[in-house]
Structure formats: structure tokens, C-alpha cells
N, C-alpha and C positions, 0 to 999 in steps of 0.2 A: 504493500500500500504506500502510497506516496508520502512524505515526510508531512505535507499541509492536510490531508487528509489522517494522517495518525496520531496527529498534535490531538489531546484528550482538550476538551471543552473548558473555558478556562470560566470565570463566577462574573462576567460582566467586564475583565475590565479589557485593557487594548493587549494584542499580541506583539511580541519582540519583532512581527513584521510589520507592525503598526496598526493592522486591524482590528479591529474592534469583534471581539468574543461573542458567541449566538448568543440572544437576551435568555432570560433565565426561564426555568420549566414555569414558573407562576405569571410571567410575562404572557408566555404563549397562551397559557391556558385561559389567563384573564380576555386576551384579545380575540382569541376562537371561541370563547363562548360570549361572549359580546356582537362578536358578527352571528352569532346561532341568535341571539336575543332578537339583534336587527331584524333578519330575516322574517323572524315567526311574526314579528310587529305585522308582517306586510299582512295576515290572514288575519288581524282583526281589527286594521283600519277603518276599513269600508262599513263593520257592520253599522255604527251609531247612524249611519246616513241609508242603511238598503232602504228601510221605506221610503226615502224622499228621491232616491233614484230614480224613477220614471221623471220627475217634474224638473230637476238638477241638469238632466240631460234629455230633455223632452222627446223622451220615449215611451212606448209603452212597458206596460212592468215585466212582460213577457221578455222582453228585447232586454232590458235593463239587466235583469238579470245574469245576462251571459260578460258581465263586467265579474259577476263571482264565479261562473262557471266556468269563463279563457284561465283563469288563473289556475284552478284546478286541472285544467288538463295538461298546461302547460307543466306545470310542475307534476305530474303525473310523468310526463314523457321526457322534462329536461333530466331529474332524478340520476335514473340508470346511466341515461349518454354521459352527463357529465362526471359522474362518478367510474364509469369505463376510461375518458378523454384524461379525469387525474390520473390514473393508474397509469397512464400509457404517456405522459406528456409531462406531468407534474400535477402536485393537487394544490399547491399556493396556488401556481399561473390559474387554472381552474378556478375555483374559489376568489380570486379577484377578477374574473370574468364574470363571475356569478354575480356577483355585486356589484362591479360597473353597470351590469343590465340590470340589476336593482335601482340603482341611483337613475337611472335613463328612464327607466316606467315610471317613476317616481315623480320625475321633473314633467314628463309626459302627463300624466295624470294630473298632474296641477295646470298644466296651460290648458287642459281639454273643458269645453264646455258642450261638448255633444257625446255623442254614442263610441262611433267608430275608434276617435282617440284614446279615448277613457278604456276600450276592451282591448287597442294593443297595449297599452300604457301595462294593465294588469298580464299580459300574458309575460312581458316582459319581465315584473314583479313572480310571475309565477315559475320562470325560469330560472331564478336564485333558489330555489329551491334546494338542490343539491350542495348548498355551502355546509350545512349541518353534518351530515356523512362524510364530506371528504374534510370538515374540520377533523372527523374523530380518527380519520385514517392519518391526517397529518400528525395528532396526537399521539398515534403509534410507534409511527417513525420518528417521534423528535424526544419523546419522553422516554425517561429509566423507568424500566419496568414497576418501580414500587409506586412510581406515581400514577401510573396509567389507566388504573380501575376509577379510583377519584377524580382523574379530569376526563374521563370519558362519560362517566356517571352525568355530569354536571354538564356538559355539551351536549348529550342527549335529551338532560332534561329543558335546555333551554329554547327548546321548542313550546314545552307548557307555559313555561317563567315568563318568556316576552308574549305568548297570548294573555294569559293571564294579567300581565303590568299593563298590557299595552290597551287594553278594553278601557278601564276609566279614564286613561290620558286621552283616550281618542275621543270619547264620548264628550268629556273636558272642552275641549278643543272644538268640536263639533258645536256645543252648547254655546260656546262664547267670539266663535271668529268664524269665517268666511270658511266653507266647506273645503276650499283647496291649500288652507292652511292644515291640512292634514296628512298631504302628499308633500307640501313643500317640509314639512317638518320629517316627511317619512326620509327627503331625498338625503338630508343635511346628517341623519344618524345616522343612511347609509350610507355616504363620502367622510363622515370619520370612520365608520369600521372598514372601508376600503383604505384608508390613509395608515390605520393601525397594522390592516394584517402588511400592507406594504413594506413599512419602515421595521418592524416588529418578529416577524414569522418568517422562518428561511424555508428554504425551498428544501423539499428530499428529493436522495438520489437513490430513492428507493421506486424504482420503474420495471414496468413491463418491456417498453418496445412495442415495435409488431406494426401492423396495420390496421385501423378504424374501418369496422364493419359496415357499413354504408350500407348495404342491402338490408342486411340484421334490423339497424335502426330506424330506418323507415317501416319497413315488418313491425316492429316493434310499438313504433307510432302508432301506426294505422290502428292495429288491434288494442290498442290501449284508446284512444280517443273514442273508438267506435266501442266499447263497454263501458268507459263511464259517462258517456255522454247518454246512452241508454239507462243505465243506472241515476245518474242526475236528472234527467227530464221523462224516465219514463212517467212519472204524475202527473206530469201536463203534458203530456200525449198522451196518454192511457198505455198501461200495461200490455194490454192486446193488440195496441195499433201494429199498423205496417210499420211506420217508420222503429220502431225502438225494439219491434220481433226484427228486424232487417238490421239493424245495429248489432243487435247479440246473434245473431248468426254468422253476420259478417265477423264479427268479433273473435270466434269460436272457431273457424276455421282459418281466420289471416294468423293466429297465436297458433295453432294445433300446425300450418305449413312453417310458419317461423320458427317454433318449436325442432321442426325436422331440419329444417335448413341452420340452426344455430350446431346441433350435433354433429352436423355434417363437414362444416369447417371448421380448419385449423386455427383460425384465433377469433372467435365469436364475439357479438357483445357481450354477452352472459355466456359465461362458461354453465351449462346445465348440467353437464356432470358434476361442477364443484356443487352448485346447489342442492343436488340432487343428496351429496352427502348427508347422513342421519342427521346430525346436530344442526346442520344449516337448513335443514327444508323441515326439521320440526321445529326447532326457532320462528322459520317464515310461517308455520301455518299458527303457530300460538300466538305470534304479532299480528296476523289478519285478524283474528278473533279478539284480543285486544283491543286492535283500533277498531272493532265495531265496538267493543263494551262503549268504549269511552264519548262515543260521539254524545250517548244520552244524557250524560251532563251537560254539555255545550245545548244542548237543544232546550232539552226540561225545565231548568234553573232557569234562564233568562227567560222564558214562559211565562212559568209560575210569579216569578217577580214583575213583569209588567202589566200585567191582565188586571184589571181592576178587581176592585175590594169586593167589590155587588153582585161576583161571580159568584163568592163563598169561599173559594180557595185563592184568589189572584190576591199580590198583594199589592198592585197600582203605585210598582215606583218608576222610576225611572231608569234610562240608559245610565247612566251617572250611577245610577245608586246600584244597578245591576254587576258593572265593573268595580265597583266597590266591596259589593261582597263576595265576587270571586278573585279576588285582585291576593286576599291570602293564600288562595291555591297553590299561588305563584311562587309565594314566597316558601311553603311547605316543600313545594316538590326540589326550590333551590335544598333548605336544610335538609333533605334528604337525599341527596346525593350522596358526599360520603358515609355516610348511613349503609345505603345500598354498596357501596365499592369495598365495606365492611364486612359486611356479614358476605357477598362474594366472595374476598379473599379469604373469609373462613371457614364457608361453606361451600361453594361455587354459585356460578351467577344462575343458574339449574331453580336453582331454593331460591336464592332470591326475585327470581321471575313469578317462581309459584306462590312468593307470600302476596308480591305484588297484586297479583290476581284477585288473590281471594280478601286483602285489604278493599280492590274498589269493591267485589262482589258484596262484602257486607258493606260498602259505605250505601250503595244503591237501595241495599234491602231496609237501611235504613231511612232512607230518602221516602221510600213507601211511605212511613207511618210518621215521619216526620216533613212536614210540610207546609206548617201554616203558621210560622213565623221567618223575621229575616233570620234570626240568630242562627235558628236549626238548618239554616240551608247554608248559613257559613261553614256550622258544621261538617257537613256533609260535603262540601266541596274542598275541603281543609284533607277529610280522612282517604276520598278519591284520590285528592292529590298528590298524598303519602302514597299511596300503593299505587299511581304512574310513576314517581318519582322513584320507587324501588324498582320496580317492570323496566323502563326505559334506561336505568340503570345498567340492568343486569343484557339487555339486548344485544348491545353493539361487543360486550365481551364475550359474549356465546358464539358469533358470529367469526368476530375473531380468533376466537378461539380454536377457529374450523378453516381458517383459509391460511394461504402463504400471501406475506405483508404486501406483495407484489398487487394481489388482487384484494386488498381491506375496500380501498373507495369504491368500487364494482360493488362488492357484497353488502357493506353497510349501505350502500343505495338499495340496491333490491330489497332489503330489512324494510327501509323507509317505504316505498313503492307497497310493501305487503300489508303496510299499518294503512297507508292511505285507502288503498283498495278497502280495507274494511270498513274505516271510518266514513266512506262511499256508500257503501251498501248499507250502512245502519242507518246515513241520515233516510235512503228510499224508502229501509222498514217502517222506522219512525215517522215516516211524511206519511204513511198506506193508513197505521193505524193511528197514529191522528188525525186524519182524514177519514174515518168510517168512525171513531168515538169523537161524538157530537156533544154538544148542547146548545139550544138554543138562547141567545142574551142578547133582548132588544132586537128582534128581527136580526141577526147576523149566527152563524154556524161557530163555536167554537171550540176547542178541546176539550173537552171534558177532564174533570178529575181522575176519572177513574182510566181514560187514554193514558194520562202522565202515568199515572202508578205501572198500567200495562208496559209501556214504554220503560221505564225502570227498573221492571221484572226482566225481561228480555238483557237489557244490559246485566244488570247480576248473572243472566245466567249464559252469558256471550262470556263474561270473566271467568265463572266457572270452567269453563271449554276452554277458555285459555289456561286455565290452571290444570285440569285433565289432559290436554296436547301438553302442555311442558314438562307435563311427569314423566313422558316419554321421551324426552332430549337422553343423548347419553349423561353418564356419569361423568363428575367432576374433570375439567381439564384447565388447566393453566391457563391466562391469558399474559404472552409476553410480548415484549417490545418487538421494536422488529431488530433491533440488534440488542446485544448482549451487554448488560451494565459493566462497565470499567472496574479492571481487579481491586484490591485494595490500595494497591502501591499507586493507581493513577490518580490525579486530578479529582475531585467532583465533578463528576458532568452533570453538563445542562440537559442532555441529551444523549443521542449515541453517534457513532461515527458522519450518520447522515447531516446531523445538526449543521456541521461544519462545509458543506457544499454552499456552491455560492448561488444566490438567490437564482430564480429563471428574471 
């Protein structure tokens, strides 16, 4: 190995060749999970303003709508690419590409006063998506193994933490200034955490190579757009229309030829055989069931909380007050991080997925009988967010735990890809039956009480199946760096030998 590449990682200060030493493990971690916070802001921006969408961009609401839809699909399909494009190219360069298109939808989104603008603005918002996964892969690469459980814990959870913070700032915001003081504030958090991971986060030299599947990812596209776009709008088409039976079929066999044509060639986007292995495809199927659990909180809660008093169960508050009282979620699922990176390293992240499960399972069950005040729903979104915050924890080290560090950003993307998918098809479920449990209030159709409680049975027992799927992961395996911590005799590193390559 070359004499600048064998130089051990020195605590910050300049090297005897003048340059300046990789910033320190709590640097990185602080600024990758800050860009994970940025990011997750961008899905719950928009909501303090969906109802006044049609009129904001004078559309109709049908139309309006696909301002929250582009974003989803986008980040459905950027995911995987870009998580394959780290692996193969680098995951800093990636991940500040991520967020450059962050900052650009952002700026977009604020100069837009119609339709068309405002839904590429969001696709482009929804193609940072992928910064989260290739944070945790860079986390791999740049960290000593003893730190790796704890700041991978804490970058996966900061997808709930900035939803969760980000709801009453938006609302905030919303309430008191012009609607695209929302985006222009979105643009300005994400050109600092583009300025941080820049100056801040080195690049690894932990690469595949190869050739970018082109065929793959367009296959890949297709059959992804054309499923959740039927799963998102099948209720305003109807279940049985042509168009959304002609989406899942088209879906079903573009994914079942891609599927063949991925095995077929020598460097795929998705290696299917790695996935295929036990701990990575029962990981992915206990994360689909996960991210259905979880949607019912996001839906139920802010329900419950805005629906007027005079329903009997609504408690008529506000956007404001709605982010308010899930805004401690946020803050739970952060304290629980190394929590989870804890009991993994003493159990494996196996157990800690399955406590996760069955913490939201009972937070759900208790949502049932608990419901009709704010306090109890702080509750309840407090004790979910303990048990995402252990689950999400334990994820991305199962994962890795399963692949070679070459392919971490590929796999923790498909992880994330697996939670969406779910968390997809629970808002459909959820939409079906709150949508057939009614009540009537003041000539208008609404959800009934007894809908939510159904809708939170379901979620309890979506957790449960994810606690049942992850019993069957293998047994305990290590999660380590991608290189090997320096002997005693070296240096403290910051990192491992990758640390030390020079930025892309």
C-alpha cells in the first residue's frame, strides 16, 4: 500500500505533508445524519398546505395531488439507481448529487405558482431520496467498527426525526408567511447540508467498478412507477378499473422479465442472488411489513387531532398543534438510537428488530382504547417511536451484515425501497377502509371511530408479521467496518484506511 494511503488517520490536526487529517468519526456522523434530517424535511413540507393545493396552484384537487404523488415515485425509483451509481462511482459524489437536486426542486418549488412547476420541483425533491442509505454505506466505510452500530442507528432513524421536527416548523411557517416560504427555507437547509457533506465527509475508495445497467434501470422504472402508481391512485380510479388492473399487470410482468434479465447478466443493478440470500430477503420482507405497520400512525393521529370536537372523538386542533404533539416522536426515536446499537451489539440486531416490532405493535393496541385526549396520543406516538427507532436501528446492520462493503449502498437502498413499498400499500389499505367506515357529520361522509381503531388493528398486527418474519433472519452475525480497526500500536483513527483517499 502506498506510504499516503498507510499513514493511520491522524485526530484532526494537519499532516507533516501539510494536509489537513479526515475530520473526526462524530464530525461525519453529525453531518450524514443532518443531511438524513434535510432530506426526510422534504416529505412533510407540503403537508400543512395539501388542502389548499388545488387553489395555491389552481388546479383541481385530483391534479394537485400528483405534487405528493411525483415525489413518491421518484424517490421510489431514484433509491436503488442511486444507491447502485454510489457503489460503483462513489457515495459522497452521489449523495451530493442527491442534494444538489434537492436544493434545485426546492428553489423550483418556490418560484412555481402553477401545476406543472411545483410537480417537477417535487420529483426532483423526491430524487434525494437515496442520500439516507448511501449516508449509512459511507458510515461503513469511514467508521471503526465500535462506532458503526450507533451512527448507523441514528442515520436510519433520521428519516422519522426530521418528519417528525419538520411537521410543526412547516405548519409554523405555513400559518404565519407566504406558502413558498416553505421551499425557500427547504432550499437554504439543503445548500448547508450540501456545503457540510462537501467540506466535511471524504470520499471512499471502497468501489465496485463495472458498468451501469441501463437496460436493468429503466426495467426497473417502468415496473416500479406502474405499481405504485396503481397502488397510490387505485381509490380514485377504482380498484377494478382498466387503468390500475392494466398498471398491476403491466407491473407484474415488466418486474417478473427484469427479474430474469437482472440474473442473467454479469453486473446487474440489483444483484438478486445477493438478495436473495436468507438474512437479506428476510430482513427485506420484515421491512415491507414494517413500513406498512407504520404508515397508521402518520394517517390516524393527525385524523383524530383535527376533526372537530362535535364528532365525539375529533379533537378540533390544529396543523400547529398536530406537529406539536408528534414532534416528540422525533425526538424519542433520536434517544433511541444508541439504545438500539446497544442491545444489537449484545444481542444482535435479529432481537433488536423483533423488540422493535412488537414495541409499535403494542403502542397501536394501545392507541385503540386510548384516544380521546391530546396527552394519550402523545403517548402513543412517543412509545411507536421507541420501537421505529429500535426496528430502523437494527435494519441497515442486518443488511450489512449480509453483503460485501462493495455492495452496502445497492442493499441499504433496496432495505429502503422494501419499507416504502409497504408504507405504499398501507396508506391504499387504510384509504379502502376509511373509505367504506363512515359517519355521517353535517351532511359530509366521515371516518368513523370505529374505521381508526380498525385501521390500528391492522397496523398492530402488520408489526406483529414483522416480528414473526424477523424471527426467521439467521442467527447473530457481526456487523463490521469495511476495513479492519488499526492495531494497538497505530494512531487513533478516524476511520479506516478508506478515510484517507482524496475527496471525488
Amino acid at each position: 500500500m502506498p506510504d499516503a494511503l498507510a499513514q493511520p488517520a491522524g485526530s484532526g490536526q494537519s499532516t507533516a505533508s501539510g494536509e489537513s487529517a479526515p475530520p473526526k468519526p462524530n464530525v461525519v456522523v453529525a453531518v450524514l445524519a443532518f443531511a438524513g434530517i434535510v432530506v426526510s424535511l422534504m416529505q412533510t413540507v407540503v403537508i400543512p398546505i395539501i388542502p389548499k393545493l388545488p387553489t395555491l396552484l389552481n388546479a383541481t384537487a385530483a391534479d394537485a395531488a400528483w405534487a405528493i404523488t411525483a415525489t413518491l415515485l421518484a424517490a421510489a425509483v431514484a433509491t436503488p439507481v442511486v444507491g447502485r451509481l454510489g457503489d460503483m462511482y462513489g457515495k459522497r459524489r452521489m449523495l451530493l448529487f442527491s442534494l444538489v437536486l434537492l436544493v434545485c426542486g426546492s428553489v423550483l418549488c418556490a418560484l412555481s405558482d402553477s401545476l406543472t412547476p411545483m410537480i417537477v420541483g417535487r420529483v426532483l425533491q423526491g430524487l434525494a431520496a437515496g442520500v439516507i442509505p448511501l449516508g449509512i454505506s459511507i458510515m461503513r466505510d469511514e467508521l471503526p467498527a465500535e462506532r458503526l452500530g450507533t451512527a448507523t442507528a441514528m442515520m436510519s432513524a433520521s428519516l422519522g426525526i426530521g418528519g417528525a421536527l419538520g411537521l410543526p416548523a412547516a405548519a409554523l411557517i405555513a400559518d404565519n408567511f407566504d406558502w413558498h416560504a416553505l421551499f425557500w427555507t427547504s432550499a437554504v437547509i439543503g445548500a448547508l447540508g450540501t456545503a457540510l457533506v462537501f467540506l466535511l465527509v471524504p470520499e471512499s475508495k471502497v468501489r465496485t467498478g463495472g458498468r451501469f445497467d441501463v437496460v436493468g434501470a429503466v426495467g426497473m422504472a417502468v415496473g416500479l412507477v406502474c405499481l405504485l402508481l396503481a397502488i397510490s391512485k387505485g381509490a380514485d380510479w377504482g380498484w377494478g378499473s382498466g387503468t390500475t388492473l392494466g398498471l398491476l399487470i403491466t407491473a407484474v410482468a415488466v418486474l417478473a422479465g427484469w427479474g430474469r434479465y437482472e440474473l442473467r447478466i454479469a453486473e446487474p443493478l440489483v444483484d438478486l442472488r445477493a438478495t436473495a440470500r436468507r438474512q437479506v430477503l428476510v430482513t427485506n420482507i420484515a421491512s415491507m411489513a414494517f413500513g406498512f405497520s407504520m404508515f397508521a400512525m402518520s394517517l390516524v393521529l393527525p385524523q383524530l387531532l383535527q376533526l372537530p370536537e362535535a364528532t365525539g372523538y375529533g379533537l378540533g386542533k390544529s396543523m400547529l398543534a398536530v406537529g406539536l404533539v408528534m414532534a416528540p416522536q422525533g425526538l424519542v426515536m433520536m434517544a433511541c438510537a444508541p439504545i438500539s446499537a446497544a442491545l444489537s451489539a449484545a444481542k444482535g440486531p435479529k432481537i433488536t428488530l423483533m423488540i422493535g416490532a412488537l414495541i409499535v405493535s403494542a403502542g397501536y393496541a394501545l392507541n385503540i382504547v386510548m384516544m380521546s385526549e391530546v396527552w394519550q396520543l402523545v403517548v402513543v406516538s412517543c412509545i411507536i417511536g421507541a420501537g421505529v427507532g429500535f426496528a430502523y436501528g437494527a435494519m441497515p446492520s442486518l443488511i450489512m451484515g449480509a453483503v460485501d462493503p462493495s455492495e452496502t449502498a445497492a442493499a441499504n437502498s433496496l432495505n429502503t425501497l422494501m419499507r416504502s413499498i409497504g408504507t405504499s400499500t398501507a396508506s391504499a389499505v387504510a384509504g379502502v377502509i376509511l373509505a367504506q367506515m363512515v359517519t355521517d357529520f353535517g351532511g359530509h361522509a366521515l371516518p368513523s371511530e370505529n374505521g381508526f381503531k380498525v385501521v390500528m388493528a391492522v397496523g398492530a398486527g402488520a408489526a406483529l408479521i414483522s416480528f414473526a418474519v424477523a424471527s426467521l433472519i439467521p442467527g447473530r452475525r457481526p456487523l463490521t467496518a469495511a476495513h479492519p480497526a488499526p492495531d494497538d500500536t497505530a494512531e487513533p483513527a478516524t476511520a479506516s484506511d478508506a478515510a484517507t483517499a482524496p475527496r471525488a
